[in-house]
C-alpha positions in Angstrom: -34.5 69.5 -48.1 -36.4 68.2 -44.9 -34.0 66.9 -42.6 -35.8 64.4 -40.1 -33.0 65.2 -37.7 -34.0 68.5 -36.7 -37.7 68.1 -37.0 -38.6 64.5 -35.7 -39.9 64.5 -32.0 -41.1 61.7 -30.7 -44.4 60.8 -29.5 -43.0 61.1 -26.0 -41.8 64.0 -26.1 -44.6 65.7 -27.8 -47.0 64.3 -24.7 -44.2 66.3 -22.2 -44.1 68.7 -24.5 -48.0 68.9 -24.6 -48.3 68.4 -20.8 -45.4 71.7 -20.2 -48.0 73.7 -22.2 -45.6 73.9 -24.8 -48.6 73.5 -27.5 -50.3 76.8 -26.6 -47.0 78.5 -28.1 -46.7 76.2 -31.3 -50.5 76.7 -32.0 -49.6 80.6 -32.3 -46.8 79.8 -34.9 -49.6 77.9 -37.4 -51.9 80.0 -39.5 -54.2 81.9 -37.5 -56.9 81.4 -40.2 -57.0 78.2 -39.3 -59.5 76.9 -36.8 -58.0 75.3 -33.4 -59.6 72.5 -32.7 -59.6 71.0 -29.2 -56.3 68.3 -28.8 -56.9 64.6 -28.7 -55.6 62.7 -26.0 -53.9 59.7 -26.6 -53.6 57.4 -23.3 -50.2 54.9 -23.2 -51.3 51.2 -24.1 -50.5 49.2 -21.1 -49.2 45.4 -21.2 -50.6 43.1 -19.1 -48.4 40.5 -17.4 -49.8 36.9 -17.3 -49.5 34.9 -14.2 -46.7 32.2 -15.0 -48.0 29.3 -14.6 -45.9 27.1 -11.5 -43.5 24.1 -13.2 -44.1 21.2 -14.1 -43.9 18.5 -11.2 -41.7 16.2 -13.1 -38.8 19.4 -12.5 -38.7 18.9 -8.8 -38.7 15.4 -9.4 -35.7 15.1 -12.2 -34.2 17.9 -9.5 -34.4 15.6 -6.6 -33.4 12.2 -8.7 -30.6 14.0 -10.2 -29.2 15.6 -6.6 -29.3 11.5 -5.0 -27.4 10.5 -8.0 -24.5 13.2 -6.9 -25.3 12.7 -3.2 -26.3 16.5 -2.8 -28.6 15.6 0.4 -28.9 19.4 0.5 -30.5 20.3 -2.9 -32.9 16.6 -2.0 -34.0 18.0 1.3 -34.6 21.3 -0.6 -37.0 19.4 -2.8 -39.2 18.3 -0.1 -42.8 19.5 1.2 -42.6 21.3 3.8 -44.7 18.6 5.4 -41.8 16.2 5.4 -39.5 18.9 6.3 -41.4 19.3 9.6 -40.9 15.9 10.2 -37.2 15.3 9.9 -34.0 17.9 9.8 -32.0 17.8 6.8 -29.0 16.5 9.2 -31.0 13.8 10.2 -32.2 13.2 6.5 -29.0 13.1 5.2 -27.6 10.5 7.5 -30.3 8.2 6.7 -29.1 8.0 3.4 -25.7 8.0 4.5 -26.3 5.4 6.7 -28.4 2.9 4.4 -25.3 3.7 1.8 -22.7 2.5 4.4 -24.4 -0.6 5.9 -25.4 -1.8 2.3 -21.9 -1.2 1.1 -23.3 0.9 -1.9 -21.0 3.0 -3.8 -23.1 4.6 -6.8 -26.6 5.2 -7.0 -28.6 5.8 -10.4 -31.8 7.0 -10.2 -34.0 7.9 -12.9 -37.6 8.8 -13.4 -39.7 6.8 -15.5 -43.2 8.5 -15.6 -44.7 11.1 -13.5 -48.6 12.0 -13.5 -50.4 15.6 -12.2 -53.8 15.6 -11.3 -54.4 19.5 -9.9 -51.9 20.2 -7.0 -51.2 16.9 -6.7 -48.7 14.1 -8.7 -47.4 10.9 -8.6 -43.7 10.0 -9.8 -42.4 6.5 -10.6 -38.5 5.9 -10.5 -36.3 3.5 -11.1 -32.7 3.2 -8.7 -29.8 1.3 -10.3 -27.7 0.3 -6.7 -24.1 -0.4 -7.7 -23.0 -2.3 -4.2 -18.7 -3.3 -2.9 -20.4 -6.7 -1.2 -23.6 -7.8 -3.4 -23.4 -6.7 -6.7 -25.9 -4.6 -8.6 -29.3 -4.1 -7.3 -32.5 -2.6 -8.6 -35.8 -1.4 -7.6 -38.7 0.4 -8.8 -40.5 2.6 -6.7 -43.0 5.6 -6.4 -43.2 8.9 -4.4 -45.6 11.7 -4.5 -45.7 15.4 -4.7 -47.7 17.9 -3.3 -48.4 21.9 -4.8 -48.2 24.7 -2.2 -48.1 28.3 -3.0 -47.3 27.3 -6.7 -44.2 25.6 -5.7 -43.8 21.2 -5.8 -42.9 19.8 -3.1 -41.9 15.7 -2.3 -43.7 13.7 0.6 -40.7 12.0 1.6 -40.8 8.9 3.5 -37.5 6.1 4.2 -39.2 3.7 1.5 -37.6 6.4 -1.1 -34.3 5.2 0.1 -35.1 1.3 -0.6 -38.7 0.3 -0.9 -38.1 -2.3 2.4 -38.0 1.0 4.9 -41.5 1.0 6.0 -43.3 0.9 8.7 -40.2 1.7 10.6 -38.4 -1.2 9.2 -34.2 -1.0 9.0 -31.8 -2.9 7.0 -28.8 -4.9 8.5 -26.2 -6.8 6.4 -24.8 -9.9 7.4 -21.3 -10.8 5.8 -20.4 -14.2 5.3 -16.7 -15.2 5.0 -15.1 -18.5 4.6 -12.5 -19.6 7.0 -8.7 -17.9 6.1 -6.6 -19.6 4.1 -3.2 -21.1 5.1 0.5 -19.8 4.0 2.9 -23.1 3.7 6.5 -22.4 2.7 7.5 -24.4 -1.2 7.5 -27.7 0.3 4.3 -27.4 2.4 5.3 -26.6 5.7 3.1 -24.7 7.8 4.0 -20.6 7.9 0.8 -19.3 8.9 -1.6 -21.5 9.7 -5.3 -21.4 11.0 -6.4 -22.6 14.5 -9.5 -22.3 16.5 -10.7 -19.2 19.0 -13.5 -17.2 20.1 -14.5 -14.3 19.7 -16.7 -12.2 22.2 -19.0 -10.3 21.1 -21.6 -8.2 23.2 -25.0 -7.0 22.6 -25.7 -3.8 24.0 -29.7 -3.9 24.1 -29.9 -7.3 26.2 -27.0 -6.1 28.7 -29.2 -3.1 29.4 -32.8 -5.1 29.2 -31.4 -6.8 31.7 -29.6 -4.6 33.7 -26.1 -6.1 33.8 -24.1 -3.7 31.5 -22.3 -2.2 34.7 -21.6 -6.1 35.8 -20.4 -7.5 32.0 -17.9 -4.3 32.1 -16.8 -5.2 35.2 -16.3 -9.1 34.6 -15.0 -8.7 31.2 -12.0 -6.1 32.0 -9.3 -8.8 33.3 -10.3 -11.3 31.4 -10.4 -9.1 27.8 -7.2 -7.6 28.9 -9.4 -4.0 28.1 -10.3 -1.5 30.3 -14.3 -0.8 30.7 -13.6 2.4 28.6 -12.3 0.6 25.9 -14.7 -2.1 26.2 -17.5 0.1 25.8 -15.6 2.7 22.7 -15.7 -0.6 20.9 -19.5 -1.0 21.3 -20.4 3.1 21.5 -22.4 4.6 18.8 -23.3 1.2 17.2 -27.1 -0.1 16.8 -27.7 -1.6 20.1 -29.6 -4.5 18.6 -26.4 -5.4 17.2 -23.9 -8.4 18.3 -20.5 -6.2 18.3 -17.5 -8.0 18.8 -15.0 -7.1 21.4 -11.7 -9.2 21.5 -10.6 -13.0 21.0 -9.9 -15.6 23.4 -8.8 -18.7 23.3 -10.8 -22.3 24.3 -8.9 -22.6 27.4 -10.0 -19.0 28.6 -13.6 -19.1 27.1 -13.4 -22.5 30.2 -12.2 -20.9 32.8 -14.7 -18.0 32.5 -17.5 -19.9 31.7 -20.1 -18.3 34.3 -18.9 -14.7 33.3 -19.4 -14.6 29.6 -22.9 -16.6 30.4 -24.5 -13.2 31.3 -27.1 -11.6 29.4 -25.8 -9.8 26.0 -22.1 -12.1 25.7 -22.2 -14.0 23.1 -19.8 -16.2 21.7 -18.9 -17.1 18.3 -16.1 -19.8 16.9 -13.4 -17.7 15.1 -10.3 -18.5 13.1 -7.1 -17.7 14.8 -3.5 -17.6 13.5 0.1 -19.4 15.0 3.3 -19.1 13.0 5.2 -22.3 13.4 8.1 -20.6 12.4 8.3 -18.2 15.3 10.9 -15.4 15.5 12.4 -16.7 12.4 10.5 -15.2 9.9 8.5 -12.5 11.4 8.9 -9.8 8.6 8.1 -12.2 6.2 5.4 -14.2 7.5 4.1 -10.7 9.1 0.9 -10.7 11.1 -2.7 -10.1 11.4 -4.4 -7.5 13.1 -7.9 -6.5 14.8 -9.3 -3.6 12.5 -9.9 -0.8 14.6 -13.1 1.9 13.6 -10.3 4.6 12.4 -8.6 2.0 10.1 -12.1 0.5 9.0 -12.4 3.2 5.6 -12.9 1.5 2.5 -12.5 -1.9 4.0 -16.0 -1.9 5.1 -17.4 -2.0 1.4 -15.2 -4.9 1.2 -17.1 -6.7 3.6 -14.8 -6.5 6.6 -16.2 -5.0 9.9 -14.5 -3.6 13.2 -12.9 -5.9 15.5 -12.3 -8.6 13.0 -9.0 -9.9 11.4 -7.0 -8.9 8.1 -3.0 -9.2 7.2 -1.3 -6.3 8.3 2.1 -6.9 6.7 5.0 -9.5 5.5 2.8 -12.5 3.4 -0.7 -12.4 5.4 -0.9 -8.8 3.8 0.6 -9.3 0.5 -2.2 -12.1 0.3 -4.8 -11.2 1.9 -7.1 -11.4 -1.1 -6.3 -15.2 -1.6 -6.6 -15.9 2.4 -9.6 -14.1 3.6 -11.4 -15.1 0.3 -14.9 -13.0 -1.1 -16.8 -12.1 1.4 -20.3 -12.2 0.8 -23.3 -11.5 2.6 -27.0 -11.0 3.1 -28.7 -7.6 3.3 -31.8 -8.0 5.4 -34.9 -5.7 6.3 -36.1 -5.9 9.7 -38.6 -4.8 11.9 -38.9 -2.6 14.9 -38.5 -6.4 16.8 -35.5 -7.3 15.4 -37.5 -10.0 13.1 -36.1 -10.3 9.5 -39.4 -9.6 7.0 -37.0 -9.5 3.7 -34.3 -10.5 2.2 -33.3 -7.5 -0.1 -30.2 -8.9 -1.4 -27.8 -11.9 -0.9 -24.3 -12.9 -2.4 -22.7 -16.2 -1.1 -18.9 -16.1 -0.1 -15.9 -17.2 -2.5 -14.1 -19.9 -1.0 -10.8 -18.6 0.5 -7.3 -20.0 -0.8 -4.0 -21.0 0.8 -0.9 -19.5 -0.4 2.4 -21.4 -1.2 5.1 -19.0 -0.6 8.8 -19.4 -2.4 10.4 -19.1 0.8 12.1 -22.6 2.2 11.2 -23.0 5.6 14.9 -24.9 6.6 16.7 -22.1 4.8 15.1 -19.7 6.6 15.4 -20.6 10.3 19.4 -21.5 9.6 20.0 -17.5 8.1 18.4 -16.6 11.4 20.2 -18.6 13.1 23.6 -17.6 11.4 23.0 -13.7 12.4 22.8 -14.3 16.1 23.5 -10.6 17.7 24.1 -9.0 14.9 22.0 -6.3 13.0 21.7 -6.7 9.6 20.0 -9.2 6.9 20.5 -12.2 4.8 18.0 -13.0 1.5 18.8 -15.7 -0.9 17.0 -15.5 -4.7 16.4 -17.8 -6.9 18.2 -16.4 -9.8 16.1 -18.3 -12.7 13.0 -16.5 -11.7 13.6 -13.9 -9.0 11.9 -15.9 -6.2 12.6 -15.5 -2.6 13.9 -18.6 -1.0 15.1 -17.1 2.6 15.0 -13.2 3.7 15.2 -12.5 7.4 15.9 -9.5 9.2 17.5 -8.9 12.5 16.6 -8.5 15.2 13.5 -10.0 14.0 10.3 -10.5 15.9 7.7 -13.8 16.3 4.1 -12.9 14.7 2.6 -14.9 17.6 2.9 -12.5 20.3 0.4 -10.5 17.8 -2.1 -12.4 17.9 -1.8 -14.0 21.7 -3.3 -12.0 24.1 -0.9 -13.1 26.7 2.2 -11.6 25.4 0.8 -7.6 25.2 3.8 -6.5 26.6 6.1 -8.2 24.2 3.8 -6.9 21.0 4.4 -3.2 22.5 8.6 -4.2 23.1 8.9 -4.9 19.0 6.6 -1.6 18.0 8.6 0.7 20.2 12.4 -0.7 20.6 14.8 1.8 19.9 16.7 -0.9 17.6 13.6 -0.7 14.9 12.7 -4.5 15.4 9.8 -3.5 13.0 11.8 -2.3 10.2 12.6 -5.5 7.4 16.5 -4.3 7.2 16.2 -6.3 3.9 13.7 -4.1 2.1 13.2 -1.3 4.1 17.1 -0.5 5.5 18.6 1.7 3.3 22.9 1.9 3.1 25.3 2.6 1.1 26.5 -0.4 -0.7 30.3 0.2 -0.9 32.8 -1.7 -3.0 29.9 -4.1 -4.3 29.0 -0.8 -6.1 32.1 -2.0 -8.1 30.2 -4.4 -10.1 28.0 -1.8 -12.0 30.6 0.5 -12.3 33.0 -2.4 -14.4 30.3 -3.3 -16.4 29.3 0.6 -17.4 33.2 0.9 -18.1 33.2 -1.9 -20.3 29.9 -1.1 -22.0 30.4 2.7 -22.4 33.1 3.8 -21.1 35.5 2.8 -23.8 37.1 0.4 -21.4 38.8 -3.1 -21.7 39.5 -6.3 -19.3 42.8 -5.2 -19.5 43.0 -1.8 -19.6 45.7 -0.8 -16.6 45.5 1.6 -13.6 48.5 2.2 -10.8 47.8 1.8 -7.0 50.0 3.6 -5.1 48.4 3.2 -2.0 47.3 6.9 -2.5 45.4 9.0 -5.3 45.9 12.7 -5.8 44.0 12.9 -9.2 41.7 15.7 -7.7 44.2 17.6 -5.9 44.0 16.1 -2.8 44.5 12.2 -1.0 42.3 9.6 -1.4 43.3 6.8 -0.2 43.0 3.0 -1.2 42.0 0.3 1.8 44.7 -1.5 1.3 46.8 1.5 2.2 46.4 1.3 5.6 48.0 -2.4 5.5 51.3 -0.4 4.5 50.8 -2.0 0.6 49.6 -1.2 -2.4 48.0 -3.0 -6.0 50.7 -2.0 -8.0 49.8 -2.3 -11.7 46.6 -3.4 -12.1 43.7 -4.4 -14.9 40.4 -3.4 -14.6 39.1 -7.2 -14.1 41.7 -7.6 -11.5 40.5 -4.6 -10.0 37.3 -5.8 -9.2 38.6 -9.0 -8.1 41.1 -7.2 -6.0 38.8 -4.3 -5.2 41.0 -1.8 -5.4 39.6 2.2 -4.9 42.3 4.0 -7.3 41.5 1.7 -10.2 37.7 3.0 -9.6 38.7 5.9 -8.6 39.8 6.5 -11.9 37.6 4.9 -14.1 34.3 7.4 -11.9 36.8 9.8 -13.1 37.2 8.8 -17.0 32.8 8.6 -17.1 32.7 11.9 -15.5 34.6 12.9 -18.4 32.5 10.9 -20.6 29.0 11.6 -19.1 28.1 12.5 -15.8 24.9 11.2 -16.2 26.5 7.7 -17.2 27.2 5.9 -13.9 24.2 6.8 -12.2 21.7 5.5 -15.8 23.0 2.1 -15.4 22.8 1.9 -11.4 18.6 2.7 -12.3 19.2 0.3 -15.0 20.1 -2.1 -12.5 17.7 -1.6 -10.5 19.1 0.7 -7.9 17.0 3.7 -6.7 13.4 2.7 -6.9 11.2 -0.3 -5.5 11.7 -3.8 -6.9 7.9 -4.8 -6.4 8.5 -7.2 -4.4 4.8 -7.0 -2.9 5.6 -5.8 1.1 6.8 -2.6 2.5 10.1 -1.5 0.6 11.6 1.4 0.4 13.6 3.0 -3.1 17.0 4.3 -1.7 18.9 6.8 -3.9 21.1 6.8 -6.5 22.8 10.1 -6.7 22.0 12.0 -9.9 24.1 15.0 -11.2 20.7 16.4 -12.0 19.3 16.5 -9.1 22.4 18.1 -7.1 25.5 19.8 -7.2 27.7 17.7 -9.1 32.5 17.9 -8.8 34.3 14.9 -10.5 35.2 13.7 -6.5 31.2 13.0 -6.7 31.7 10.6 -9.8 34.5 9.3 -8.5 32.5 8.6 -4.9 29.7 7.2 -6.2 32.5 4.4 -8.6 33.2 2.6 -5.3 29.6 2.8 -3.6 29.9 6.1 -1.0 28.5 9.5 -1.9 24.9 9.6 -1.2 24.1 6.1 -2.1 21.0 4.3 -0.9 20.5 0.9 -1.5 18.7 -2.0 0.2 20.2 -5.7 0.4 16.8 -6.5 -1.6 18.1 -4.0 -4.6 21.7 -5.7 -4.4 21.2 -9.5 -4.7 18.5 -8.6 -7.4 21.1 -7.0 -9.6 23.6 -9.8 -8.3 21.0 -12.5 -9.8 20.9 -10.7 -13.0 24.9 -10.0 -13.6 24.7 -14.4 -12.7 21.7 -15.1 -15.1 23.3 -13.5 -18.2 20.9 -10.0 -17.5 17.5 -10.6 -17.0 16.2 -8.5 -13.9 13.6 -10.3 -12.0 10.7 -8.6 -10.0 11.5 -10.4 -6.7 8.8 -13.1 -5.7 7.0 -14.4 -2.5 4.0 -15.8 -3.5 5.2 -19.3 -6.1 1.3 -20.6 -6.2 -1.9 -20.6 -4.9 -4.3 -23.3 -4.1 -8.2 -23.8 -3.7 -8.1 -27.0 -1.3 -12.2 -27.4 -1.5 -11.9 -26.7 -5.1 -9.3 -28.8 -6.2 -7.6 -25.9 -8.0 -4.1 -24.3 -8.1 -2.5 -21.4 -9.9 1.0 -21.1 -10.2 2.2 -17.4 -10.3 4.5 -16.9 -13.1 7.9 -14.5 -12.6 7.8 -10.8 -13.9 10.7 -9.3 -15.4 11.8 -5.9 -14.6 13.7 -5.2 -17.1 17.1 -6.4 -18.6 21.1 -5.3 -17.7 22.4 -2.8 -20.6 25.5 -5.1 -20.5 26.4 -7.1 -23.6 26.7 -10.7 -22.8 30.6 -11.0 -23.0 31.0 -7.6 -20.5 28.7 -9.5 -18.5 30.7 -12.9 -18.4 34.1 -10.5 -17.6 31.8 -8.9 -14.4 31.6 -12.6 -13.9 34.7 -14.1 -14.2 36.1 -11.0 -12.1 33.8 -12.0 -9.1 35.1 -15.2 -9.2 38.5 -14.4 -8.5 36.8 -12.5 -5.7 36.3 -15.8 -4.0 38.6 -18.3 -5.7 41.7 -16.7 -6.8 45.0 -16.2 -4.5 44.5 -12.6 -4.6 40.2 -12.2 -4.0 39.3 -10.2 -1.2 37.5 -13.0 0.1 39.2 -16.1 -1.0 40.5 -17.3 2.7 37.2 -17.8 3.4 35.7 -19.9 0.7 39.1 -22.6 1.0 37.9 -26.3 0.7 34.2 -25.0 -0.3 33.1 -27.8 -2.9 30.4 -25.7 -4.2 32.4 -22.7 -7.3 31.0 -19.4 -6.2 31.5 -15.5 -7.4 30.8 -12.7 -5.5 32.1 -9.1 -4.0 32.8 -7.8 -1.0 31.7 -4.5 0.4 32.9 -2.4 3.6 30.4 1.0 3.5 31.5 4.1 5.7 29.2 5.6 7.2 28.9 8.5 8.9 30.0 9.7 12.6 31.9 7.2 14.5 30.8 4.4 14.0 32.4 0.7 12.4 31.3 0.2 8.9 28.8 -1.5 7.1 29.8 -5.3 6.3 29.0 -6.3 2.5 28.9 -9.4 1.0 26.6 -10.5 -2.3 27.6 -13.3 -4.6 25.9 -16.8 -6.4 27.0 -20.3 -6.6 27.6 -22.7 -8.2 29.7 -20.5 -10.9 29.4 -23.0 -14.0 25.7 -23.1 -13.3 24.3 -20.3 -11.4 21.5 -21.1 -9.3 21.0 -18.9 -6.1 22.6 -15.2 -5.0 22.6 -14.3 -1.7 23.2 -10.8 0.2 24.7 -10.8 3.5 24.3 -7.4 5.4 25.9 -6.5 8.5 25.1 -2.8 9.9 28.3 -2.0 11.4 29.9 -5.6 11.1 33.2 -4.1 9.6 35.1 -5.6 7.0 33.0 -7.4 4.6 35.3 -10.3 3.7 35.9 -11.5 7.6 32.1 -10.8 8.9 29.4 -10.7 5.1 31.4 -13.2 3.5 32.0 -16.3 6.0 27.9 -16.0 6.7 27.5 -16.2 3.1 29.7 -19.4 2.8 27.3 -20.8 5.6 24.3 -20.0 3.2 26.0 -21.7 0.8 26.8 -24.9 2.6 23.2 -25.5 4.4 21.4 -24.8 0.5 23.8 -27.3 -1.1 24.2 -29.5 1.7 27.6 -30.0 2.0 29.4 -29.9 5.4 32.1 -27.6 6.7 35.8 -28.8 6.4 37.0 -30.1 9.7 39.5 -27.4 11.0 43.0 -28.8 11.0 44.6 -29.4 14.5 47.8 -26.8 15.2 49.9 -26.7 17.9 50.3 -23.0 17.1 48.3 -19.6 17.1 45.2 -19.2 14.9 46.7 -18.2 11.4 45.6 -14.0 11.1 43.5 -13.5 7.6 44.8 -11.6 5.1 44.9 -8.2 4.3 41.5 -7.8 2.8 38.3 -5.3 2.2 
C-alpha cells in the first residue's frame, strides 16, 4: 500500500531539495533508459499588497464629537490639523472649553454629527450640540467645521466658533445672573427673624483701574475702609477677566457717605445690595444662623447654581436650611461680546424665580425668655410641639448674635465666637452629645412592659446598695443615708430609683441583649432626627458592636455606659411617649410665602416612625412621669407646687467622666390631660436635675401658658432645704 506519509514532500521542500543538488542523485535512482530532460523552474507567485486607502473623514469627526461628549480634550486636540495645532497648545485648548463650560454653567454636552461631505483631501462636517446648562436650561445649536487630508491622515481646522457658534472674530461670552432680592424669615406670628435691609456692595474693575493708572491708589484707599489688606483686596480680583466688575466687600449707606471721593475713582463701582439684621440678636443665633460671603475655595458647584464669589448665601441655622426659598432661582443672561466689551448676542437668557420668605415654627417671645432663663449656664432648652413635631423655642448657650456676621464693624467679635474655647458655635441642642441619665428610665419601663414580661406592679427591693453582679452599685438616694424600700416598677420611675433598673437591665440582658438598645433606635436614639441643620447622631451602645457583661445592660437601664444622646433626640421621644407614640421628624420651617405672588405653602409634618409601645404601656410611662412631678414622692415634685398648669416628666443627673459635676436633666410635657408641648432642659454640669433642669422647665412652662409664679410666702425662718432628690 502507498503510504503518503513516507513519500509526500512538499513543493518546498523539493525546491531546497532541488536547489542542495539533491535531484542529480534521485535522477540516478529512475531508469537510466529514460531520457533526462532539462528541470522546469517554477518561480513562487508573489501577492501584491494594495495601498489601503486613508478613512473616511466622517471617523475623525464621530472621533472628535464623541471625545467632547466625554470631555476627553486630549483625544479632541488629537483630532486636529496640524495647522490648528500650531496655533494653540492642547493646555490652552482645553481650557477654552473648560472655561466656556464654567462661565455658561454647562454640565453635559451632546454633540452629534448630522452629515459630513469629502471632496478630495478636503470635507465639510455639520453637527449638532445639545447644551444641558445649571442656570439656563437646554440650549442647542447647529454648526459646521471642516477637515483637511495630510499624509493620508484627517485632520480638524479648529477654530472657538466649534465651542459655540458666537466665538468669532475674537468674540467671548460673559453671563450675567439675575437674582431677586432674599427673602425674609419671620417667627409663627410674623415677627421679623431675619430680615432684609439695604447695603452696598463694592465691586472693582480691574481694566479701568489700570487704564487709568490708579490701581496702586484704589488699593491703597480701599484697605481701611474695606477692613482688607491690599493683598486680599487684590486675591479677590486676581486671575479674573479684567473687563469684569468683581465684587470686593459690603458696606453700609453711612460708610459708602463718608468715603464718597475714594470709591469715586476710576474702576469702583457701586452696586445696591441686600443685607441681613437679626432682630432677635444673641437670642437665637443657632437657629436663625447667618449668611456668609462665598469665598473662590467654597464657590464648587454653587457656581452652576448661579451664585458667584463675594456674594451672599445661608451658611447655617434657618438662612441655610432655606436658602432655596430665600435666595429664590437665579437666572441670567449669557452674552457674546466683542473684543470692546460691546454685547453683539444674546445666546441665551432665563429670568429669575421670585424669591420666598420663610415662616419658621419657632415663637419669637418663647425664645428670647429660654435665653434669658439660662443666664451663665451651658446647656440648652427646646420646646416641641408635640401634635406635629415643630420647634417652638431651641437655644443654645452660650449662644452668639448673627449680626456681628454680617457687620463689618464687629470682626473681632465674629473671630471670638469661631474660636472660643467654650464652642459658642456648637448648637448644644443638636450637636452636644451626653449621656442622658435617669431620663433613659423612660424607655427602659416601657421595653420592660412591652417585652420584658414586666407589670406596673411588678416589685423590686432598694437597699440603698446592689450587689447583683458581685460587686456595689449603689442607688442616689444612698448617699442621703435612705433607701426605696419595696418598690413597683411604675413607682420606680416616678421615684427614680437605680436598683429597680438596675435589675430590670439585668432581667433583658437575660432576655435579649439586643432588647434595650432596639427600642432606644426605636425611639429615636442614635441617629439624626432630620431636623434640617447641623445635628449630630449620638450612640446607643449595641452588644454587637462591642464587648458586651450584664453590668453593660444594666448601665445602659439608667442612661450611663456609652450613651450619646442630644436634648434634640430626648424631647422628640418625650413628645411621642405624650402623643400616644407617633415620632415626629422635628420641624423649623411651618410655611412658606410668595409675597409678589400672593401664594403660600404650608409644610406638612413628617413622621419618623412610631413607639413599639402598646397604647396602655404607654399611658403607665405616663402616668409614672406624672408622679415625677405631682406626687409626694416625685423626684421633682417640690418644684412644680402651686403650678396650675398638670405636667409629667423625668429628671436626669448624667456622670460624666473625670472630675467634674454632672450633667443636669430634665424633659417632660404639659398639660397632662391634654398634652400639648415637651420641653428638654439641659445643663452641662448643672448637677442634680430636679433642683437646676427641672425649676427652668417650670419657667418654660409658666411663660407658654401664661400663668404667673406663686408669690413666695413670707418666713421669719431659714429657706426650707429641698428634698432628698435626683
Amino acid at each position: 500500500m502507498f503510504d503518503s506519509t513516507r513519500h509526500f514532500i512538499s513543493r518546498r521542500a523539493f525546491l531546497k531539495f532541488l536547489a542542495l543538488g539533491g535531484g542529480a542523485v534521485a535522477l540516478q535512482a529512475c531508469d537510466a533508459a529514460e531520457p533526462t530532460a532539462a528541470p522546469t523552474i517554477i518561480k513562487p507567485t508573489v501577492a501584491r499588497t494594495a495601498t489601503p486607502a486613508p478613512p473616511a473623514a466622517d471617523v475623525t469627526a464621530r472621533l472628535f464629537l464623541d471625545a467632547w461628549n466625554k470631555g476627553n480634550y486630549a483625544v479632541m486636540y488629537a483630532a486636529l490639523a496640524p495647522a490648528s495645532q500650531a496655533k494653540i497648545s492642547q493646555e490652552e485648548f482645553a481650557q477654552r472649553y473648560q472655561d466656556v463650560l464654567q462661565e455658561a454653567t454647562i454640565t453635559r454636552v451632546n454633540a452629534t454629527l448630522t452629515a459630513i461631505a469629502e471632496e478630495g483631501s478636503t470635507a465639510n462636517a455639520q453637527f449638532r450640540t445639545h447644551f444641558e446648562t445649571a442656570l439656563l436650561g437646554s440650549l442647542e445649536q447647529a454648526n459646521t467645521f471642516s477637515l483637511l487630508r495630510e499624509q493620508g491622515k484627517w485632520g480638524i481646522l479648529w477654530s472657538p466658533r466649534l465651542i459655540l457658534t458666537q466665538l468669532e472674530n475674537g468674540n467671548r461670552i460673559k453671563l450675567y445672573v439675575t437674582k431677586s432680592t432674599r427673602g425674609n424669615i419671620y417667627d409663627r406670628g410674623g415677627a421679623p427673624i431675619a430680615i432684609g435691609v439695604k447695603a452696598l456692595i463694592v465691586n472693582l474693575w480691574p481694566a479701568e483701574m489700570r487704564r487709568n493708572g490708579v490701581e496702586a491708589q484704589v488699593l491703597a484707599e480701599l484697605e481701611p475702609i474695606l477692613g482688607l489688606s491690599q493683598s486680599d483686596i487684590k486675591k479677590r480680583y486676581g486671575g479674573q477677566n479684567p473687563e469684569w466688575k468683581i465684587p470686593i466687600q459690603t458696606i453700609s449707606p453711612d460708610v459708602a457717605q463718608a468715603n464718597a471721593e475714594v470709591l469715586a475713582l476710576p474702576g469702583i463701582v457701586l452696586e445696591e445690595q441686600d443685607a441681613r439684621q437679626y432682630p432677635l440678636a444673641g437670642a437665637a443665633g443657632h437657629i436663625a444662623g447667618y449668611v456668609g460671603q462665598i469665598s473662590a475655595d467654597e464657590l464648587g458647584e454653587l457656581y452652576g447654581k448661579g451664585y458667584r464669589e463675594g456674594e451672599y448665601f445661608g451658611r447655617a441655622g434657618l438662612e441655610h436650611l432655606a436658602e432655596p426659598y430665600l435666595s429664590g432661582g437665579r437666572g441670567g443672561k449669557l452674552v457674546a461680546l466683542n473684543a470692546d466689551g460691546a454685547a453683539v448676542e444674546t445666546i441665551a437668557e432665563r429670568a429669575a424665580e421670585q424669591s420666598q420668605s420663610v415662616y419658621a415654627t419657632i415663637d419669637g417671645e418663647l425664645q428670647k425668655k429660654i435665653a434669658a432663663l439660662l443666664a451663665d449656664k451651658r446647656g440648652s432648652i427646646t420646646v416641641m410641639d408635640i401634635k406635629n413635631g415643630n420647634i417652638l423655642a431651641m437655644y443654645s448657650n452660650p449662644g452668639f448674635d448673627s449680626n456681628a456676621f454680617v457687620d463689618r464693624e464687629r470682626n473681632q467679635e465674629r473671630a471670638n465666637y469661631l474660636t472660643s474655647p467654650n464652642k459658642i458655635m456648637l448648637n448644644r441642642a443638636t450637636q452636644g452629645a451626653y449621656p442622658h441619665g435617669s431620663v433613659q428610665k423612660i424607655i427602659t419601663t416601657a421595653t420592660a412592659l412591652e417585652r420584658g414580661g414586666m407589670s406596673p406592679h411588678t416589685p423590686f427591693r432598694c437597699t440603698g446598695v446592689w450587689k447583683g453582679l458581685g460587686y456595689p452599685k449603689a442607688c442616689w438616694i444612698n448617699s442621703y443615708g435612705k433607701t426605696h424600700g419595696v418598690i413597683s416598677l411604675q413607682n420606680a420611675l416616678t421615684q427614680s430609683c437605680d436598683i429597680a433598673f438596675y435589675e430590670t437591665g439585668l432581667i433583658l440582658h437575660d432576655k435579649e441583649p439586643q432588647l434595650l438598645t432596639d427600642f432606644c433606635r426605636a425611639f429615636g436614639l442614635g441617629s439624626e432626627t432630620g431636623i434640617g441643620i447641623q445635628e449630630v447622631a449620638g450612640n446607643v451602645p449595641d452588644p454587637k458592636t462591642q464587648a458586651w457583661q450584664p453590668t453593660d445592660s444594666t448601665d445602659m437601664a439608667i442612661g450611663q455606659d456609652t450613651f450619646q444622646t442630644t436634648p434634640l433626640q430626648v424631647v422628640n421621644f418625650v413628645a411621642a411617649v405624650a402623643n400616644g407614640g407617633m415620632l415626629w421628624r422635628p420641624n423649623l420651617i411651618a410655611k412658606i410665602q410668595d409675597f409678589v405672588n400672593e401664594t403660600e405653602q404650608d409644610v406638612a409634618p413628617q413622621k419618623r416612625g412610631e413607639l413599639p409601645v402598646s397604647a396602655e404601656n404607654l399611658r403607665i410611662v405616663r402616668d409614672a412621669m406624672r408622679g415625677v412631678t405631682m406626687s409626694k414622692d416625685g423626684t421633682a415634685a417640690f418644684v412644680f407646687d402651686k403650678l396650675p398648669v398638670s405636667t409629667a416628666g423625668k429628671t436626669g443627673t448624667s456622670q460624666v467622666a473625670g472630675n467634674h459635676d454632672p450633667h443636669a436633666w430634665f424633659a417632660g410635657f404639659a398639660p397632662f390631660e391634654d398634652p400639648q408641648i415637651a420641653c428638654c432642659v439641659m445643663v452641662e454640669n448643672g448637677g442634680e436635675g430636679s433642683k437646676v433642669a427641672a425649676p427652668i422647665f417650670r419657667q418654660v412652662i409658666e411663660k407658654y401658658f401664661n400663668v404667673k409664679p406663686p408669690t413666695p410666702a413670707k418666713s421669719n425662718g431659714p429657706t426650707p432645704t429641698p428634698p432628698p432628690s435626683e
